[in-house]
Structure formats: structure tokens, C-alpha cells
VOPAGU-2260 file (C-alpha; in pm, 1 decimal, decimal comma):
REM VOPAGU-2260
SITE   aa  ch    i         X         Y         Z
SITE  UNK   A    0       0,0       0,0       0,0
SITE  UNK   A    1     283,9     260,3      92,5
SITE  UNK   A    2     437,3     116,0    -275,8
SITE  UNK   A    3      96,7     194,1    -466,6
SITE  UNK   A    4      48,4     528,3    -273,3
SITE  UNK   A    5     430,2     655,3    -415,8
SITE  UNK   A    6     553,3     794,3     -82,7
SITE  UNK   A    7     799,2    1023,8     -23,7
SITE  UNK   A    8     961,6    1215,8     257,8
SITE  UNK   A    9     733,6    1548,5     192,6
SITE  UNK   A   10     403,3    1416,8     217,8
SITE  UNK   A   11     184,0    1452,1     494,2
SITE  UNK   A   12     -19,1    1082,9     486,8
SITE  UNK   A   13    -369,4    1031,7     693,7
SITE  UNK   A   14    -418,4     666,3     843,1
SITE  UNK   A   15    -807,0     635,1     880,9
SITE  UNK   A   16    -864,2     345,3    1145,0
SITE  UNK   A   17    -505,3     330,7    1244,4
SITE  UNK   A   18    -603,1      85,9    1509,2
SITE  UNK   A   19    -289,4     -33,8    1686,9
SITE  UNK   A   20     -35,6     171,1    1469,0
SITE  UNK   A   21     137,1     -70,3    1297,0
SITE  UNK   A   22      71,4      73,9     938,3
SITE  UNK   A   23     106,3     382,5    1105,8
SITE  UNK   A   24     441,1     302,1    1219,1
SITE  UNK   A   25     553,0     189,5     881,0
SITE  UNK   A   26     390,5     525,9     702,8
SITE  UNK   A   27     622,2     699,0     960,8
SITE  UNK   A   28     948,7     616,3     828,4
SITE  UNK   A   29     864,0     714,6     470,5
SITE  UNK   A   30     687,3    1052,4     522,5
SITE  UNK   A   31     737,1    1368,9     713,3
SITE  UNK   A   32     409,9    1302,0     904,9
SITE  UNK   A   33     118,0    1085,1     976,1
SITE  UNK   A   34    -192,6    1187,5    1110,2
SITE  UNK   A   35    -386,1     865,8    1217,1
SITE  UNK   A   36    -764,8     929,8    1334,0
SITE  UNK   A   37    -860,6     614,7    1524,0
SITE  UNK   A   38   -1206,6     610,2    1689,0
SITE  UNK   A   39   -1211,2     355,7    1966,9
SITE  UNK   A   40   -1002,2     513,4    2300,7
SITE  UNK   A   41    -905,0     207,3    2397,1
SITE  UNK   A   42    -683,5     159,7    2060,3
SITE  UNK   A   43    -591,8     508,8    2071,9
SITE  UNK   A   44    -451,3     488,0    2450,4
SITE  UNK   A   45    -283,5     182,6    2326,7
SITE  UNK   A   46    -133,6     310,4    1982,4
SITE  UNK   A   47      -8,0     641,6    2189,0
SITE  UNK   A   48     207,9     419,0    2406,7
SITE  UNK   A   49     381,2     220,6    2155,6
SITE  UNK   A   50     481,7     524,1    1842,4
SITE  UNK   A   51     535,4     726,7    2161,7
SITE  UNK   A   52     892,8     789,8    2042,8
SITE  UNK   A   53     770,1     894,3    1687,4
SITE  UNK   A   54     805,2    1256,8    1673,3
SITE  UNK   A   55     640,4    1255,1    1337,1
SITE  UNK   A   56     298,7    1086,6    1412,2
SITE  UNK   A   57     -35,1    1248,4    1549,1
SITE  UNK   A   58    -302,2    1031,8    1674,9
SITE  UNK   A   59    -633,6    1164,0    1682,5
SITE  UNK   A   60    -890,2     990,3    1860,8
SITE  UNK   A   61   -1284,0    1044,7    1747,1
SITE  UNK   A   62   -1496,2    1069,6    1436,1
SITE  UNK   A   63   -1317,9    1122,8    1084,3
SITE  UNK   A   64   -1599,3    1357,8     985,9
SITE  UNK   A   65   -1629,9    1586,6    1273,3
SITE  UNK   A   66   -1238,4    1612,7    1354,4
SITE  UNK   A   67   -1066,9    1936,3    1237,8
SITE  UNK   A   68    -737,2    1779,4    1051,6
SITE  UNK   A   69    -444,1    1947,0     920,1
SITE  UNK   A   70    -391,0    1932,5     553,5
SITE  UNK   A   71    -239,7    1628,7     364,6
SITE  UNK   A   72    -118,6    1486,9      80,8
SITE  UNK   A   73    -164,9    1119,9      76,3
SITE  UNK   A   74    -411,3     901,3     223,5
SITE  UNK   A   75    -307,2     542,7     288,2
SITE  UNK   A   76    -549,5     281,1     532,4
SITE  UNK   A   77    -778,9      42,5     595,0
SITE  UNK   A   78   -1081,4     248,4     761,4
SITE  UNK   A   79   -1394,9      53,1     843,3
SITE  UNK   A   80   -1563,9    -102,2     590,0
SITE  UNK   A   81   -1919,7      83,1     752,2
SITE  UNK   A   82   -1780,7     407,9     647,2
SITE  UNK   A   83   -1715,2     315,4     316,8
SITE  UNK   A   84   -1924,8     532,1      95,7
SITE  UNK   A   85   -1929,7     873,0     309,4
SITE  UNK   A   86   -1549,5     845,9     342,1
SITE  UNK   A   87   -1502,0     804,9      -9,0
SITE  UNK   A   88   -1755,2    1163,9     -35,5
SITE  UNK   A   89   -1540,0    1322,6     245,5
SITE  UNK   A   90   -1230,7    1282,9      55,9
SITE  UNK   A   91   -1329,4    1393,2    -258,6
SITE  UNK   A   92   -1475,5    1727,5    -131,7
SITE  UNK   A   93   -1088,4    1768,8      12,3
SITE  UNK   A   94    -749,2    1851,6    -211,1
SITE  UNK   A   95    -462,5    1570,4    -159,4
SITE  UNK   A   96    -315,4    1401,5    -460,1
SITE  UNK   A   97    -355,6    1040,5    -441,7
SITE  UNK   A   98    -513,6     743,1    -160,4
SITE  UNK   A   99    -447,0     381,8    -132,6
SITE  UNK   A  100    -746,8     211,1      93,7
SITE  UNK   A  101    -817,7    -122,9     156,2
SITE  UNK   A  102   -1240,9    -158,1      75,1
SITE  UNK   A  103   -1434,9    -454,9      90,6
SITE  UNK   A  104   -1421,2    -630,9    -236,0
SITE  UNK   A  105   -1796,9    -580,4    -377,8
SITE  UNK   A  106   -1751,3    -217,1    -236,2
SITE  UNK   A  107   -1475,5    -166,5    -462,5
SITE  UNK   A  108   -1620,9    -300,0    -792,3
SITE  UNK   A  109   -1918,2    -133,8    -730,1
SITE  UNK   A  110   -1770,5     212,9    -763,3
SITE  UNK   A  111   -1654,0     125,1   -1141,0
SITE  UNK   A  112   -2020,6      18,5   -1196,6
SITE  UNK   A  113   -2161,4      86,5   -1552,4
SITE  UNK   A  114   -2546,6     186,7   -1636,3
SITE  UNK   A  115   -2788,2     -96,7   -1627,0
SITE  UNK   A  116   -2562,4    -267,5   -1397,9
SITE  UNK   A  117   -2682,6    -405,7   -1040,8
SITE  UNK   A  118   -2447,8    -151,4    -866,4
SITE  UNK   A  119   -2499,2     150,6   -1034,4
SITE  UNK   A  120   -2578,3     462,5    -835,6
SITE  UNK   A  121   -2534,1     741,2    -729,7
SITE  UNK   A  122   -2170,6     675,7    -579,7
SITE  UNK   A  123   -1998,6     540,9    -908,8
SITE  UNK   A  124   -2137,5     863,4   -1071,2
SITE  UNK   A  125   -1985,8    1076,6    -856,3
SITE  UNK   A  126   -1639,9     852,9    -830,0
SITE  UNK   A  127   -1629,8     873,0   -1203,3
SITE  UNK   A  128   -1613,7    1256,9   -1198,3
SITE  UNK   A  129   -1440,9    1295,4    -957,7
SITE  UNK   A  130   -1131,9    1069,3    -970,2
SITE  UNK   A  131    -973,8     826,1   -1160,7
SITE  UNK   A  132    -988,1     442,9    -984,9
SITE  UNK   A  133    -782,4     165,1   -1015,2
SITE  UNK   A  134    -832,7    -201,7    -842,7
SITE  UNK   A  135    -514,5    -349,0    -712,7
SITE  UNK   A  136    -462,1    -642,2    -534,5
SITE  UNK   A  137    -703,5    -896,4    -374,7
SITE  UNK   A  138    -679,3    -905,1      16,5
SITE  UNK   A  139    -796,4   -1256,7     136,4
SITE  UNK   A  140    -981,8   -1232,7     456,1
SITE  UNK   A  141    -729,3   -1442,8     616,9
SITE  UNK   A  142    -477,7   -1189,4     644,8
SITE  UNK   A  143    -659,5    -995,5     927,9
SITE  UNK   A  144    -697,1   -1069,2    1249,3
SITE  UNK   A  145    -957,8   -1059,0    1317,7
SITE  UNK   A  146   -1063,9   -1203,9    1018,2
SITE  UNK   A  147   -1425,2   -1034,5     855,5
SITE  UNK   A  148   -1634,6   -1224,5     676,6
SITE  UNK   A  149   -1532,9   -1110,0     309,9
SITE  UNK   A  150   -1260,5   -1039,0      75,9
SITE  UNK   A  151   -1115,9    -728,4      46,4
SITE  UNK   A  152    -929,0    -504,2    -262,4
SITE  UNK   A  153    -637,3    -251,1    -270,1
SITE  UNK   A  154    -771,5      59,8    -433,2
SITE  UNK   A  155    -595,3     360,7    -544,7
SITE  UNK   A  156    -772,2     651,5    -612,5
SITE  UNK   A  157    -619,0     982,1    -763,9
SITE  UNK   A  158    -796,8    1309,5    -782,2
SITE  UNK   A  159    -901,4    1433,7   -1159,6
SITE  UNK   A  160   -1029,7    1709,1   -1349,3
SITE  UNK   A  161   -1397,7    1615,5   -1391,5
SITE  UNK   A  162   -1441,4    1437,9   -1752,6
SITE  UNK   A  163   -1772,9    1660,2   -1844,5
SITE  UNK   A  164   -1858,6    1993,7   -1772,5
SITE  UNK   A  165   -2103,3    2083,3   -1518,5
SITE  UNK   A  166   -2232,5    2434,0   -1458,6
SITE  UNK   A  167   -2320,9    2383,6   -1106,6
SITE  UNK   A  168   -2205,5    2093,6    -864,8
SITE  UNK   A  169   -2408,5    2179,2    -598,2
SITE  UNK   A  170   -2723,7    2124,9    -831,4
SITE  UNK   A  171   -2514,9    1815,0   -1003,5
SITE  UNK   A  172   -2504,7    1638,3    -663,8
SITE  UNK   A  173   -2860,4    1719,5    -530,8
SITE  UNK   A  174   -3000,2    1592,5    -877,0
SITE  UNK   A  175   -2811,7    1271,4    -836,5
SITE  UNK   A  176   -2944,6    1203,1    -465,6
SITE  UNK   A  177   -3302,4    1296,1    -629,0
SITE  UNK   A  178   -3272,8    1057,9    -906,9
SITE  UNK   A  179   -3103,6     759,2    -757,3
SITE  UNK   A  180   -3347,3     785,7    -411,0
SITE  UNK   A  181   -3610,8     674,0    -669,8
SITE  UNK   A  182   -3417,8     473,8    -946,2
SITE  UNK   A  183   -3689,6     295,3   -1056,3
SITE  UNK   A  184   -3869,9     554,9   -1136,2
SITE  UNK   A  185   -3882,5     768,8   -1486,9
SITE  UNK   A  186   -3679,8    1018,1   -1441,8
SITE  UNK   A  187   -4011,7    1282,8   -1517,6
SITE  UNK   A  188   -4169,5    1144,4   -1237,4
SITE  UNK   A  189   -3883,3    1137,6   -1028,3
SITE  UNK   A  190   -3776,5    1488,1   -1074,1
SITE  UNK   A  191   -4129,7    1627,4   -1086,5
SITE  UNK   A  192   -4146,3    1741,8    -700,8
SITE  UNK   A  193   -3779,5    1869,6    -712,3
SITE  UNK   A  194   -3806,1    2172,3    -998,4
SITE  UNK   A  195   -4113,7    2281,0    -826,9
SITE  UNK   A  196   -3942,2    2299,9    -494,8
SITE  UNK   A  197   -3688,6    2519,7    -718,6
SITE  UNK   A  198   -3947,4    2840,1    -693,0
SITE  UNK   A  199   -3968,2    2866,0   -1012,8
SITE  UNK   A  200   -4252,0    3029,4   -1270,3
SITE  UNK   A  201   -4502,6    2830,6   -1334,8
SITE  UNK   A  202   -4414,4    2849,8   -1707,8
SITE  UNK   A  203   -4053,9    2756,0   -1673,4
SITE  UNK   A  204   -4136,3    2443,0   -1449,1
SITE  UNK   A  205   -4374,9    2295,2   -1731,8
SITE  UNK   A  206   -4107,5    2377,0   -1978,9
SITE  UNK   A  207   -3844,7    2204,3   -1864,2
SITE  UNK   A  208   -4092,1    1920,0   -1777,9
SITE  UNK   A  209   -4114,2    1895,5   -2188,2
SITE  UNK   A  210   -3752,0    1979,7   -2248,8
SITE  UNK   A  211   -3566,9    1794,5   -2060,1
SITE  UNK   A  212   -3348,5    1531,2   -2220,2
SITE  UNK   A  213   -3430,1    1161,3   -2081,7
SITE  UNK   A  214   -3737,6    1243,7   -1900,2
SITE  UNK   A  215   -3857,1     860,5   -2066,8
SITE  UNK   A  216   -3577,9     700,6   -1888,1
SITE  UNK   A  217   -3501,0     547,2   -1547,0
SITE  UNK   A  218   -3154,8     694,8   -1373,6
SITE  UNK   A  219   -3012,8     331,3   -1394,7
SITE  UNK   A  220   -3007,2     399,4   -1769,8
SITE  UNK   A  221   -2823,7     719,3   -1774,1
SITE  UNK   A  222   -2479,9     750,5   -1797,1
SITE  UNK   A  223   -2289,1     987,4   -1593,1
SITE  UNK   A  224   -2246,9    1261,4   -1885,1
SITE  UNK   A  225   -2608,9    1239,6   -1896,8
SITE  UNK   A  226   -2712,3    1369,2   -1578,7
SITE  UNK   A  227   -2434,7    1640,6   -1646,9
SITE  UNK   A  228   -2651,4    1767,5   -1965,3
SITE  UNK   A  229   -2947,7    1716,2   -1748,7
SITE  UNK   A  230   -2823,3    1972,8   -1488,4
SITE  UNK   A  231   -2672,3    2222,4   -1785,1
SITE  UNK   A  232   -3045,2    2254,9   -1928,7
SITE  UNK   A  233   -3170,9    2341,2   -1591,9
SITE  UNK   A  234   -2939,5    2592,1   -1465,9
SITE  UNK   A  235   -2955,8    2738,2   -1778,4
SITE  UNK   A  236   -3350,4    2781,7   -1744,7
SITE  UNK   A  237   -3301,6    2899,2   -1370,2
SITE  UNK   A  238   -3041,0    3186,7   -1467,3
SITE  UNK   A  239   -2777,9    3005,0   -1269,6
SITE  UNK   A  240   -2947,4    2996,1    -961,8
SITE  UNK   A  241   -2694,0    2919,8    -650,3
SITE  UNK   A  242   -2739,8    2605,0    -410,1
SITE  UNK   A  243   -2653,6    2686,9     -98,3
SITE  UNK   A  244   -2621,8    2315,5      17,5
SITE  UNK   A  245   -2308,4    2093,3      96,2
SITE  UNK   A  246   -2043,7    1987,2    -168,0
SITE  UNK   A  247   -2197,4    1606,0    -133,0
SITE  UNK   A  248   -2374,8    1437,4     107,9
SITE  UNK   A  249   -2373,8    1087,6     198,6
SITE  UNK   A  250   -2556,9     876,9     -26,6
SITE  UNK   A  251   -2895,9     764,1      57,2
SITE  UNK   A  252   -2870,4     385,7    -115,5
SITE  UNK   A  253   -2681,4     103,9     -36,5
């Protein structure tokens, strides 16, 4: 993992579930800092004791999401596997040039999922515009201790310029947790409630309701440039209207 994630002695790395420290202590002599985040006290208390003489690791014990961490540029761990999907959100709403995580196996082919695929959502959507993804090595579930129930993947995941353009993210986003909260839907239906929660005229809500592209389709069927063509033609009929909402939020499906 400290291979794949191409470490050298000026990046800053964050360990997410550092545990007892031993990939922490590793990441230590390869970097200029760690910062490990470890939520259970118990590890933390115990972790603290043995890099004690590491100058160049910080532990922080609590929640990943609500700490305030210093900048970095690397991310390299094995976080838990029930944080999966809003860790993956967190760091791509953050600047750092490359991570190298240990996921559980279906969770990591599911983020390369294609339309009219089983695990197509919202999450491979955003993954593909926001970063590029690679799947590395298999982790047998033997190796841990200790050991889950499934099989695990190495997955490196480096920051890219999006591949489409989108005139506003903070619409892009909200339109993919609107569309993909009722998948099976047509994507009229679906998106129906949402314009005319938008305040607009009562003109401009019916015409979009014609205009829009794919209105016939379900968001399963769309690929990922398509929603991005979908949002254009609305902010362009809402004068660029500003969302004052997060980057993203966690995603409502499994």
C-alpha cells in the first residue's frame, strides 16, 4: 500500500482506522508526518504508548468527519468497511493528490459500476467525476486478524479534473441524490417534485418538464455525462441559480 500510494519524505499521509499503529508506524518512516484518526479510546490509549517515540505521528482519537485535521497529501489505510461510501464523499470534497485504501471487495467493484448494472448509483457517478480508480490487489480475509467475513481489494484513487462539464455541482449532486433515491422511477416522475421545490414560474417548471433530455428514462439507464446535460439545461432555465447546500452528502442507497 505505501508502494501503490508513491511515498515520499514530503508528504503529509492520513491513516483512517489506524487501530494499533502498525501501518502507522511503517507510514512513519517514509513521510514527514502521519496523522492517524482512530475512533475507539481504547486503541488510541494503546497506539499512543507504543509510536510514543515517533516525533512525526499524530493520533487523533474520534470521528473522521467531525475532527478538524491538518492538511495532507496522501491518504493510505484500511478504515472501516461501515464508512465506506461517506469516506469516499469526504475525501473527494478535500485537495490531496492520491489514496491507497483497503475496501471490501464488492464495495470496490461497485464504484466502477456501468449503467444498467446491479451496482450503479449514485456513488460510481460521482467517483467517475471525480477521480480516476484503479483495483489493485485482492486481500484474502485471512490476512486480518480478526478475520471479517469477506474479501477485500487494494484501491488507489487519484484526484481528476472532472471528464464533463457541469455548470453547477451543488445542483449536479442534489439531482443525483433525487434521481437515484427513486431509481426505478422515470426520471419525469422522479424529478417532478424537485423543480417545483426550485421556486420557479409556473411556465418555466412545465417547460423544462417537456424539455428535458431523458425524461422517458429510469436513472439506472443514464450515464454519468447524462445527468451532467441534465443539470446544464436546468441551470440554464433557472439563470444560474446558486445552491446553498453541501459539496456532497452521503448517499442515501446502499
Amino acid at each position: 500500500m505505501i508502494s501503490y500510494a508513491q511515498i515520499n519524505e514530503d508528504d503529509t499521509v492520513l491513516e483512517i482506522g489506524s487501530g494499533l499503529g502498525f501501518l502507522t508506524e511503517l507510514l512513519s518512516q517514509r513521510c514527514k508526518r502521519v496523522i492517524a484518526v482512530e475512533f475507539d479510546p481504547k486503541l488510541v490509549e494503546i497506539s499512543r504508548k507504543r509510536l510514543l517515540n515517533l516525533r512525526n505521528v499524530t493520533i487523533f482519537q474520534g470521528d473522521i468527519f467531525k475532527l478538524a485535521l491538518p492538511s495532507f497529501s496522501r491518504v493510505v489505510s484500511a478504515p472501516p468497511y461501515s464508512i465506506s461510501s461517506p469516506l469516499l464523499l469526504w475525501l473527494f470534497d478535500r485537495n490531496f493528490g492520491c489514496a491507497v485504501l483497503i475496501f471490501q471487495k464488492e464495495f470496490a467493484e461497485r464504484i466502477l459500476a456501468q449503467p444498467n448494472s446491479k451496482g450503479y448509483g449514485r456513488l460510481p457517478v460521482i467517483t467517475y467525476y471525480c477521480a480516476d480508480v484503479e483495483l489493485l490487489d485482492d486481500v484474502p480475509r485471512r490476512v486480518f486478524w480478526p478475520p471479517p467475513k469477506v474479501d477485500s481489494m487494494i484501491v488507489r484513487l487519484k484526484p481528476k479534473k472532472p471528464p464533463f462539464s457541469v455548470k453547477n455541482e451543488e445542483l449536479f449532486f442534489e439531482v443525483l441524490r433525487v434521481l437515484f433515491t427513486q431509481k426505478n422511477r422515470k426520471v419525469r416522475n422522479a424529478i417532478k417534485p424537485f423543480l417545483e421545490g426550485l421556486k420557479l414560474s409556473e411556465r418555466d417548471a412545465e417547460e423544462l418538464l417537456r424539455t428535458l433530455p431523458f425524461l422517458n428514462k429510469r436513472a439506472l439507464e443514464l450515464a454519468p455525462e447524462d445527468f451532467g446535460l441534465m443539470v446544464n439545461e436546468i441551470v440554464e432555465r433557472i439563470h444560474g441559480k446558486i445552491f446553498k447546500k453541501p459539496f456532497i452528502q452521503p448517499p442515501q442507497e446502499n
